[in-house]
VEXKOLLUM-809474 format. One record per residue (C-alpha): residue in three letters; x, y, z. Coordinates in steps of 0.25 Angstrom, whole numbers, plus 5000, padded with zeros to 4 digits. Each point is the difference from the previous one (the first is absolute). Layout:
N
alaXYZ/...
***
This chain:
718
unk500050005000/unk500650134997/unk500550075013/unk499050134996/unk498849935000/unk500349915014/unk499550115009/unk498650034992/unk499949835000/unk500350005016/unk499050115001/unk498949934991/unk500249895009/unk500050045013/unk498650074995/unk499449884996/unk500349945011/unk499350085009/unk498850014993/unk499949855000/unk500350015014/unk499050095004/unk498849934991/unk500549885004/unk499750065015/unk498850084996/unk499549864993/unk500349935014/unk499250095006/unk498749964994/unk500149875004/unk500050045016/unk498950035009/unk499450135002/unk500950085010/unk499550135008/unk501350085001/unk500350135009/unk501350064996/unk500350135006/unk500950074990/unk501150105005/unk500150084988/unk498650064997/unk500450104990/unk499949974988/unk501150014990/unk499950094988/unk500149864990/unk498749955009/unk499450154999/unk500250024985/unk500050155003/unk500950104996/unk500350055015/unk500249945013/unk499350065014/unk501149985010/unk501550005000/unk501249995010/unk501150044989/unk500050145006/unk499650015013/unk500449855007/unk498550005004/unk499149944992/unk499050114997/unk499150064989/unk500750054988/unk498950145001/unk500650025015/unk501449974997/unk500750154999/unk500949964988/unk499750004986/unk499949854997/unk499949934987/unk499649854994/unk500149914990/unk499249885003/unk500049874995/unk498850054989/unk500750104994/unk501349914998/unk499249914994/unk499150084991/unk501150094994/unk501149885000/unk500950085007/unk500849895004/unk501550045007/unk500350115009/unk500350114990/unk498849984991/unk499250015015/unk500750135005/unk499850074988/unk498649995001/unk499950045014/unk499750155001/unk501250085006/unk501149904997/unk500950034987/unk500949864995/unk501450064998/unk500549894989/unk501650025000/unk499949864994/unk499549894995/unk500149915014/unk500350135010/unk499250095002/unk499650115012/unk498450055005/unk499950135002/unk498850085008/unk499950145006/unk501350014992/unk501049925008/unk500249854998/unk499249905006/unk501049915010/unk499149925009/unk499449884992/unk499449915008/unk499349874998/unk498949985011/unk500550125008/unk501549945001/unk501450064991/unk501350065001/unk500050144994/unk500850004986/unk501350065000/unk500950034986/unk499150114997/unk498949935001/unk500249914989/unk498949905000/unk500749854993/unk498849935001/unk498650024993/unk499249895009/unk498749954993/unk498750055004/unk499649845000/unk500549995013/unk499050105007/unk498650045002/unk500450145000/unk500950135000/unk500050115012/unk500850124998/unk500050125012/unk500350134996/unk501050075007/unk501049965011/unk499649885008/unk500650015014/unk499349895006/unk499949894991/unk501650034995/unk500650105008/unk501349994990/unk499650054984/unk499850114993/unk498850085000/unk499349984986/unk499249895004/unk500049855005/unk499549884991/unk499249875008/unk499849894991/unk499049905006/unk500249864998/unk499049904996/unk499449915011/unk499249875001/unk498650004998/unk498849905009/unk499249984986/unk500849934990/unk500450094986/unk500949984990/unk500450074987/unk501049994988/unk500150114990/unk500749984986/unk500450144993/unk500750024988/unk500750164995/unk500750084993/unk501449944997/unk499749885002/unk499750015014/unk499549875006/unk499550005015/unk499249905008/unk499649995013/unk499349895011/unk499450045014/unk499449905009/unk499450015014/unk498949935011/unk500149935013/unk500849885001/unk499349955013/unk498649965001/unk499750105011/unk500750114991/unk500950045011/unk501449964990/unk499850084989/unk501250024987/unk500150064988/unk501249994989/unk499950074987/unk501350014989/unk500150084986/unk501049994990/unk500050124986/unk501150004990/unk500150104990/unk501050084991/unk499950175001/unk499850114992/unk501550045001/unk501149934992/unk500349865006/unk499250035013/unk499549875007/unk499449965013/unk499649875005/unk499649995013/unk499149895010/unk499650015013/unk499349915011/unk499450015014/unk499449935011/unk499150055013/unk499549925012/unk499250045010/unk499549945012/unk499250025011/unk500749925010/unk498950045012/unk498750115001/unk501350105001/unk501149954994/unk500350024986/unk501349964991/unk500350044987/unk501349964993/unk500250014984/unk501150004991/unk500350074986/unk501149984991/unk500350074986/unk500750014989/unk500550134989/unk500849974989/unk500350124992/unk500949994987/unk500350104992/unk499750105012/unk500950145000/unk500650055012/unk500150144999/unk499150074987/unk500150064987/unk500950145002/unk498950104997/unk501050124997/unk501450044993/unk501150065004/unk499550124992/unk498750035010/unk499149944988/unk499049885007/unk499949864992/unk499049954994/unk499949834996/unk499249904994/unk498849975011/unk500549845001/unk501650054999/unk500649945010/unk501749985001/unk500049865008/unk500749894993/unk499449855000/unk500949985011/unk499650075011/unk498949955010/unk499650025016/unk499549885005/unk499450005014/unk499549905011/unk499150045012/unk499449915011/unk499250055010/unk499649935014/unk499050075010/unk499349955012/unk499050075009/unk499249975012/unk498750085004/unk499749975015/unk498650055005/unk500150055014/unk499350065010/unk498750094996/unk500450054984/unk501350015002/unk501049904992/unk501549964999/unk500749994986/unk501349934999/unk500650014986/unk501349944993/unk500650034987/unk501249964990/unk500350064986/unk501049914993/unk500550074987/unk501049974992/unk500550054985/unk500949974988/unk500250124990/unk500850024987/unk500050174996/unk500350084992/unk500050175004/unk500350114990/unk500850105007/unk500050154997/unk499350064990/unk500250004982/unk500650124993/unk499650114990/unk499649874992/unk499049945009/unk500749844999/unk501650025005/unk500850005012/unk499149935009/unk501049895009/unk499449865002/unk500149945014/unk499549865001/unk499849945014/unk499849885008/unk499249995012/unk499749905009/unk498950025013/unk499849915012/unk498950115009/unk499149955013/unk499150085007/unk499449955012/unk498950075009/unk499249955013/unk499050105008/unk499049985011/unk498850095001/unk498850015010/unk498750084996/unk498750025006/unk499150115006/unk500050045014/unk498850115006/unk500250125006/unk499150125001/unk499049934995/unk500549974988/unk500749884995/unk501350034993/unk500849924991/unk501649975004/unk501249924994/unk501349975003/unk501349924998/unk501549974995/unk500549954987/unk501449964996/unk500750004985/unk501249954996/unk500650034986/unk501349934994/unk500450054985/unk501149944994/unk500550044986/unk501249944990/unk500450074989/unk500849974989/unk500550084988/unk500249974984/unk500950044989/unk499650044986/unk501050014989/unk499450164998/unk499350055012/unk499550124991/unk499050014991/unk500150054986/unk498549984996/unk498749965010/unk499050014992/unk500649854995/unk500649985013/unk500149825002/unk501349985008/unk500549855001/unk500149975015/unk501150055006/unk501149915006/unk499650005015/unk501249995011/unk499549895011/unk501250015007/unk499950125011/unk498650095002/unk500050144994/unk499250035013/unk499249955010/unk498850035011/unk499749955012/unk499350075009/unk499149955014/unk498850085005/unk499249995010/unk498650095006/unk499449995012/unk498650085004/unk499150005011/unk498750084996/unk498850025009/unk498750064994/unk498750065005/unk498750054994/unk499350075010/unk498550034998/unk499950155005/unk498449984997/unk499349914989/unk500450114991/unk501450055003/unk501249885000/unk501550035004/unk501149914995/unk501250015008/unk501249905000/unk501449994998/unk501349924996/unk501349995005/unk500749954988/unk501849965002/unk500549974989/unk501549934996/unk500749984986/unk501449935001/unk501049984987/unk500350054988/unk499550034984/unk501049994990/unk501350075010/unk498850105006/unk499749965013/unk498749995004/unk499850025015/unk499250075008/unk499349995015/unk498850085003/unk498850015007/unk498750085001/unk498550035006/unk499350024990/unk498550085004/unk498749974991/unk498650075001/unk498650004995/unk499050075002/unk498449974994/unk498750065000/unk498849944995/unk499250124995/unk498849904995/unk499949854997/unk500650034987/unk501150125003/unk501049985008/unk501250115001/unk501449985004/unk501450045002/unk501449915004/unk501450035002/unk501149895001/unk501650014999/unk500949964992/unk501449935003/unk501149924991/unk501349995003/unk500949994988/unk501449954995/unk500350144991/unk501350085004/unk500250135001/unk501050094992/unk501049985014/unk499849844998/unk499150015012/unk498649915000/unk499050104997/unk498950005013/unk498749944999/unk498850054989/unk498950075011/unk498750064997/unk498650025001/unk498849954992/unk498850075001/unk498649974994/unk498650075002/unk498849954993/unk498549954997/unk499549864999/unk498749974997/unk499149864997/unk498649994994/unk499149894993/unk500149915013/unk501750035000/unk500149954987/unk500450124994/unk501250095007/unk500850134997/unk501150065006/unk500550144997/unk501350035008/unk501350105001/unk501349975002/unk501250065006/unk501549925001/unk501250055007/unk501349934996/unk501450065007/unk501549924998/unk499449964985/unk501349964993/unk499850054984/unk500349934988/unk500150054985/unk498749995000/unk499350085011/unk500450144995/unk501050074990/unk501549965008/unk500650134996/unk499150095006/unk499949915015/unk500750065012/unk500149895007/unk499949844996/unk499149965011/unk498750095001/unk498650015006/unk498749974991/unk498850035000/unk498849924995/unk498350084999/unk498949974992/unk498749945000/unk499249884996/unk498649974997/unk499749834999/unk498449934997/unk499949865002/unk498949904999/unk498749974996/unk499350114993/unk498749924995/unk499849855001/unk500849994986/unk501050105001/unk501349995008/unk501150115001/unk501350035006/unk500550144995/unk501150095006/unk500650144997/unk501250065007/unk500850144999/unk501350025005/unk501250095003/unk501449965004/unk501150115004/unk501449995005/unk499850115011/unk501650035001/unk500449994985/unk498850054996/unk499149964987/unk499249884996/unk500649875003/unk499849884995/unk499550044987/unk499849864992/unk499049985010/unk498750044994/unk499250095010/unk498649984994/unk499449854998/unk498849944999/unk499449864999/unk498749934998/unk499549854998/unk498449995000/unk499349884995/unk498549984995/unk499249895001/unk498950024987/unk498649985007/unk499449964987/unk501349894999/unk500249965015/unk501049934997/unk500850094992/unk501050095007/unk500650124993/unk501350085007/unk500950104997/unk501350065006/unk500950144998/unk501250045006/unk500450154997/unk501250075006/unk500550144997/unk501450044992/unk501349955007/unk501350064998/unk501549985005/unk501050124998/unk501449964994/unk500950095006/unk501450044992/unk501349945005/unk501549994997/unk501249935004/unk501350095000/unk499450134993/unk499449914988/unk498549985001/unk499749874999/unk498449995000/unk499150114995/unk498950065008/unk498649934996/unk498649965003/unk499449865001/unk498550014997/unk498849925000/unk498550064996/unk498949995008/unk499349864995/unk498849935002/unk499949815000/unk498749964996/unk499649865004/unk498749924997/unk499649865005/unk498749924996/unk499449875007/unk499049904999/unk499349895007/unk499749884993/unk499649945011/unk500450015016/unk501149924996/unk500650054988/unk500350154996/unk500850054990/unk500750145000/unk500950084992/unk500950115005/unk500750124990/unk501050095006/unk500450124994/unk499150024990/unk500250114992/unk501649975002/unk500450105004/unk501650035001/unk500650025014/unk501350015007/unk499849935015/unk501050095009/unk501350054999/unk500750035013/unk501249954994/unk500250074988/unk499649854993/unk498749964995/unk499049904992/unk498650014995/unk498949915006/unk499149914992/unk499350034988/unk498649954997/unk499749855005/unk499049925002/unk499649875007/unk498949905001/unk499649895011/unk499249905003/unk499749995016/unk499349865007/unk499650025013/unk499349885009/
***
């Protein structure tokens, strides 16, 4: 069998095999005597796949306390389980850039940064548990949305859930979970480039009483690219137990594991201007990566929990976590930039890299309410632990020419690699710990105080590539919330949180640069009609940032009086979500933002676009029930990045430019039909009027996104 089509067979296995299982079961069953069964299930909620809505009511992604979204004093956004599913958004890009707020910095094909508020987003969690992102925030995974039933993204800093980040926001993807009823599903869908995916979920109870419940559910999508010699394959698969081991007690243990195999993949982009100031234009499928370059990456991931009912409401949470990733890559980076000809003098620097990474996190948390003035008042508290080891090999290459004469025909044979010493390495050990305790005090049934706060201490030991990476520091970190309930459906707020990250930048003296501090401020509206199954939110925004080490990108060099500076983020956002009749559901957001450098002065961080709004709606045609039409946008204003001029000993050696990209508009559409409540077909087309964009440049480099594509699939659901 040939080694690429050994993990779709494992997969259509495993899948066949559960499905047998579970009828076999389900076959057993009705064969057995009538039982009368009493099950008291510890997570009433329902989850947004069980819902089918496109909001959530509740969420403990902000606050730790497990309250409703419309009295959490934080802008918060979703992407459920139907919207992933209706407009086939299926990885963590494609997810984020339909999420309003967010932007999808693409510096590549397989790394990418998520931008909100106009800062980068470094907390991203999976069910409330992450180590924030260092490198700039560089995200080297794209984790499929199969894995979960929804996306939660925070807006602004989040001092109790992750008192270490950056202020733009925090990301909380939510894990599938068992189910009591048995379900299964397998989805076949076929694309644009070739682009096969499949996928198989199945869950139920496994004990008669339904007190063992599991689920396990795998995918699998192969597929070339729009750009020249892209391709990814990747797979994935997963398994969650739960088990109610008393009335109180309840476990729940799972596994995931997947794979990303890139070849072709750039490292770097496409130079996007000469040394003569002029910006570069290419082809919309150029792409300079040769055959031979690929980035391969493994991930398992084993998480454990126990939920422990206590006295009254209150409950205990223990919680376990580890992160197993490593990575294999072959590179190829174009350094500098072409001259007055637009193809030459570019140097070639090829790269092996090698990664061995583990994350491990624990925590315990108790949460329940307690009276006082006659009120009853909600409360959490509790400690978590995380461990980060990176370790990083690199290794260099030889070309005969490491300069290029012409790029636009650019195909450089692989280059002959030295095994024998590293050209670098990283290893670097980090370790957070917090305590937190929180507090939502009912002043009266109307007026809610949030108060809590986190003592965070954080330690990084070892080095990057000759830079050491240490530092030792610790924090208290103040969060409050205040709500009013004008009406049932108005309800008025306003929040301030702090911001704190220590970093690994040195000063001009070679000294480490202190700690990024700041304030996140947020006042707002949130209203819910229609039964709460319509919600808006209309809020501004203030984020102050001091000790923010500048890059190239975060102003014009020349002009700065100092390389670390304070920033400062305002703005507002407007966000409807919901149900607006029985057949139409929506999820729309706008935002409006500024962002200063308050010592240097100007606009900083200009490839960041300030205006952006998106929209996914979906209609079901009364008169055809069983037709659903849908339709999404995404707009964002015109970005820029000034070039400035500069020189090496009295010769200029780069031009002073402007990289430029229109304000620009993706149409999506999506159609579905029932053929019956086991079958539908859909067909999903992104991009429609195929339009040409560049994704961001922050790094003076650059590619366009897709053109007009297309997919169709046929979805069986038991």
């Amino acid at each position: 069998m040939p080694p690429s089509l050994k993990p779709a067979f494992k997969l259509s296995l495993i899948s066949f095999a559960i499905l047998t299982a579970q009828q076999t079961f389900a076959d057993d069953l009705q064969q057995l005597p009538t039982i009368a069964i009493s099950v008291e299930a510890q997570q009433t909620e329902q989850t947004s796949e069980q819902s089918k809505a496109y909001i959530i009511q509740k969420s403990a992604t902000a606050s730790k306390l497990n309250i409703p979204l419309k009295e959490t004093p934080q802008t918060v956004n979703v992407v459920t389980r139907q919207q992933l599913d209706d407009f086939a958004l299926n990885n963590t890009r494609d997810v984020l850039r339909n999420t309003p707020g967010v932007i999808v910095s693409n510096q590549e094909t397989d790394r990418t940064s998520y931008l909100a508020r106009g800062f980068e987003i470094s907390n991203i969690m999976v069910d409330g548990v992450g180590f924030p992102l260092e490198s700039y925030n560089y995200n080297n995974d794209n984790p499929d949305s199969f894995l979960f039933d929804r996306v939660e993204v925070v807006k602004g800093a989040d001092a109790l859930n992750n008192g270490i980040g950056d202020p733009g926001a925090s990301i909380n993807m939510i894990r599938k979970r068992p189910t009591q009823d048995l379900q299964a599903s397998f989805n076949a869908s076929y694309g644009s480039w070739n682009t096969q995916r499949y996928e198989a979920d199945a869950s139920s109870a496994l004990t008669q009483d339904g007190k063992i419940r599991g689920r396990v559910f795998g995918y699998q999508q192969t597929g070339d690219s729009y750009l020249d010699r892209y391709a990814l394959e990747k797979n994935g698969f997963g398994a969650v137990i739960e088990a109610d081991l008393t009335d109180t007690t309840l476990l729940t243990a799972g596994y995931t594991e997947t794979n990303n195999k890139a070849n072709g993949n750039n490292w770097g982009a496409n130079p996007l201007i000469s040394t003569e100031g002029e910006q570069l234009s290419y082809s919309r499928n150029y792409s300079f990566s040769p055959n031979w370059t690929y980035w391969d990456t493994n991930i398992k991931n084993y998480f454990a929990e126990v939920e422990q009912k206590l006295g009254g409401d209150w409950k205990a949470k223990i919680a376990y976590d580890e992160k197993q990733t490593t990575r294999d890559s072959k590179l190829l980076f174009l350094s500098g930039n072409p001259g007055a000809d637009g193809t030459s003098g570019i140097y070639l620097y090829p790269g092996i890299y090698k990664d061995d990474n583990k994350a491990r996190q624990a925590s315990l948390n108790f949460s329940g309410t307690y009276p006082l003035w006659g009120q009853r008042h909600e409360a959490s508290f509790g400690y978590s632990w995380a461990e980060n080891n990176t370790n990083e090999l690199g290794y260099g290459g030889s070309f005969s020419n490491h300069m290029t004469s012409d790029l636009a025909s650019l195909t450089p044979e692989e280059p002959t690699w030295d095994m024998s010493k590293t050209s670098g390495e990283m290893h670097i050990k980090q370790k957070n710990q917090s305590v937190y305790a929180a507090t939502r005090l009912h002043l009266n049934d109307d007026l809610k105080l949030l108060l809590g706060a986190n003592y965070v201490q954080s330690e990084s030991k070892g080095s990057s590539y000759g830079v050491d990476a240490i530092y030792d520091e610790n924090k208290v970190l103040p969060y409050a919330g205040l709500t009013y309930s004008f009406s049932p459906e108005y309800t008025g707020y306003m929040s301030y949180t702090s911001i704190f990250r220590p970093q690994t930048t040195k000063a001009l003296d070679g000294s480490i640069n202190k700690p990024i501090e700041g304030e996140s401020y947020e006042i707002g509206i949130k209203s819910a009609w229609l039964d709460d199954k319509l919600t808006a939110t209309m809020a501004v925004f203030r984020t102050e940032e001091s000790n923010y080490p500048l890059r190239n990108s975060d102003g014009i060099p020349t002009l700065r009086k100092t390389q670390v500076s304070d920033l400062r983020s305002q703005g507002y956002e407007f966000g409807l979500a919901g149900q607006l009749t029985d057949h139409l559901n929506l999820s729309f957001g706008f935002t409006s933002l500024s962002l200063k450098d308050l010592i240097n002065g100007g606009d900083a961080r200009t490839f960041n676009p300030t205006q952006s709004f998106n929209i996914l709606t979906t209609y079901q045609v009364p008169q055809i029930p069983k037709l659903k039409l849908g339709l999404g946008v995404q707009w964002q204003d015109k970005t820029y990045l000034d070039v400035p001029e500069s020189s090496s000993n009295g010769v200029v050696t780069q031009q002073a430019g402007v990289i430029e990209q229109d304000a620009y508009a993706l149409l999506n559409l999506m159609a579905s039909y029932e053929l019956n409540s086991h079958i539908t077909l859909q067909a999903n087309g992104n991009n429609l009027t195929n339009e040409k964009y560049l994704f961001n440049f922050p790094d003076q480099q650059g590619f366009y996104g897709a053109p007009a594509n297309y997919s169709v699939a046929v979805k069986f659901k038991y």
